[in-house]
C-alpha positions in Angstrom: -91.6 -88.8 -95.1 -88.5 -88.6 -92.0 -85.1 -88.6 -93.0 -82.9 -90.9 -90.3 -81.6 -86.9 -89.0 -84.9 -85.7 -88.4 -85.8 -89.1 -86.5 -82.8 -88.5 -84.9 -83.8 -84.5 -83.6 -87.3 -85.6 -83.0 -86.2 -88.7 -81.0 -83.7 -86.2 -78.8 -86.4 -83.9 -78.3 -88.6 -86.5 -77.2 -85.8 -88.3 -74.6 -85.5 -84.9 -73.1 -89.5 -84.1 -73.0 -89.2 -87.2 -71.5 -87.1 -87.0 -69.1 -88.6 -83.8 -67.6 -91.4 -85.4 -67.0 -89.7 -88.4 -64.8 -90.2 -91.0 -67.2 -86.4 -91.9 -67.3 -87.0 -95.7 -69.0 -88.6 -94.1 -71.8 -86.1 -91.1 -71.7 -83.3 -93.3 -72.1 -85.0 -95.5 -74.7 -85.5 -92.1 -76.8 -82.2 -91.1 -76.1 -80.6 -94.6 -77.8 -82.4 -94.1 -80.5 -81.4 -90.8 -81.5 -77.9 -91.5 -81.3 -78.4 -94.3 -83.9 -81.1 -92.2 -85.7 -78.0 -89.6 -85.9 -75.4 -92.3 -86.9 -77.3 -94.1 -89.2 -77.9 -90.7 -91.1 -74.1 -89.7 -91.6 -73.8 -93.2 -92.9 -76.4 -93.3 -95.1 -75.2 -89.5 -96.5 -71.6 -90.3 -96.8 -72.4 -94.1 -98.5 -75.4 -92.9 -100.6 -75.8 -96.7 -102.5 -74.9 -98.2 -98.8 -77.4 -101.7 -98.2 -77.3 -103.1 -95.2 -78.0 -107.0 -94.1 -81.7 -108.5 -95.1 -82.2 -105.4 -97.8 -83.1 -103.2 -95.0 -82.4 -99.6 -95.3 -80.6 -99.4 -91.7 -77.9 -101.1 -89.9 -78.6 -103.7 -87.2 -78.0 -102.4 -84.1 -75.5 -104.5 -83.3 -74.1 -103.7 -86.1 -73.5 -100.3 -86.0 -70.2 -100.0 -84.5 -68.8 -101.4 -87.7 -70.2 -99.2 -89.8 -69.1 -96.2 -88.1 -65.3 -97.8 -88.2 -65.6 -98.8 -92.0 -68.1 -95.7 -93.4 -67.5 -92.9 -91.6 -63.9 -92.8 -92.3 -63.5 -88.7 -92.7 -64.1 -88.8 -89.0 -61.1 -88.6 -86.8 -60.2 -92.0 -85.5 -60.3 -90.6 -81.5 -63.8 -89.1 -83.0 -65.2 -92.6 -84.2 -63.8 -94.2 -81.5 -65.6 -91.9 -78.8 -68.9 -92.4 -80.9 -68.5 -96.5 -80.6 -68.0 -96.2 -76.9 -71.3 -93.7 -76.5 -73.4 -96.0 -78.8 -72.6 -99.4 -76.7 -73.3 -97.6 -73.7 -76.8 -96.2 -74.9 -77.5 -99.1 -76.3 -76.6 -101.1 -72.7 -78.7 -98.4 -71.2 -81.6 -99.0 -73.3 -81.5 -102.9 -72.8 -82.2 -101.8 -69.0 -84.8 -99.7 -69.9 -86.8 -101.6 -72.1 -85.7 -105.4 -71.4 -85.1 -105.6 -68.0 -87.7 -104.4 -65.5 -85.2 -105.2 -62.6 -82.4 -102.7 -63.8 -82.3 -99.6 -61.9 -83.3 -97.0 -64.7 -83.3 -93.6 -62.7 -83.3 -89.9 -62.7 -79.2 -89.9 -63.1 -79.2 -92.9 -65.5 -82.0 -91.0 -67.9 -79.8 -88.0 -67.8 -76.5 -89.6 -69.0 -78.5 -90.9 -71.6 -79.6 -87.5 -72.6 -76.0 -86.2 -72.4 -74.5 -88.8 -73.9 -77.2 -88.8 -76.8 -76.2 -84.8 -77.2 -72.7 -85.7 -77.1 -73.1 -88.2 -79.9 -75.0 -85.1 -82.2 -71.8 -82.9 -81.3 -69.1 -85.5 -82.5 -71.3 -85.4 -85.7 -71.8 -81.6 -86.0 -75.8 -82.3 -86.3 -78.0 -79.8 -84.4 -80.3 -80.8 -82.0 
């Protein structure tokens, strides 16, 4: 059995596998969902008895911006804030990618998404 971190690394991995082999939907797709693989982790470790809506063992995505506000509170408000803003925008970027065949999902928008994804790990010390 995964823990929500080592989803997290594999998913990373995977976005930037991904992305050097030009497939930038599924690179930014992967790249979303390490960032909340990474998230949901420090949540879960810091609020060991946390539940979360319908008795599932994650947050909604939509939800997540909440719980990094209300859980992850030994994080530096500038910190939590910066994670917030990367999450919405990976999350926006993965809408494109898997929602909306018209949205331009390229080369440079794939890479962001790596970076950003990275960036996310570094605000939460985890190692890719």
């Amino acid at each position: 059995m995964s823990s929500w971190q080592e989803l997290g690394i594999d998913s990373l991995k995977a976005a930037k596998t991904l992305h050097g082999k030009r497939l930038w939907r599924s690179s930014a797709s992967r790249a979303y969902y390490a960032a909340y693989s990474a998230v949901t982790a420090e949540i879960v470790a810091r609020n060991p008895k946390q539940s979360f809506r319908h008795g599932w063992r994650n947050p909604a995505h939509g939800e997540l911006p909440r719980y990094v506000r209300e859980r992850l509170c030994h994080l530096p408000p500038q910190t939590r804030r910066s994670i917030n803003t990367n999450l919405r925008l990976l999350y926006k970027l993965r809408e494109d990618a898997d929602y909306r065949p018209q949205a331009s999902v390229d080369e440079q928008t794939a890479t962001m998404s790596c970076r950003v994804a990275s960036a996310v790990f570094r605000e939460l010390r985890v190692n890719e």
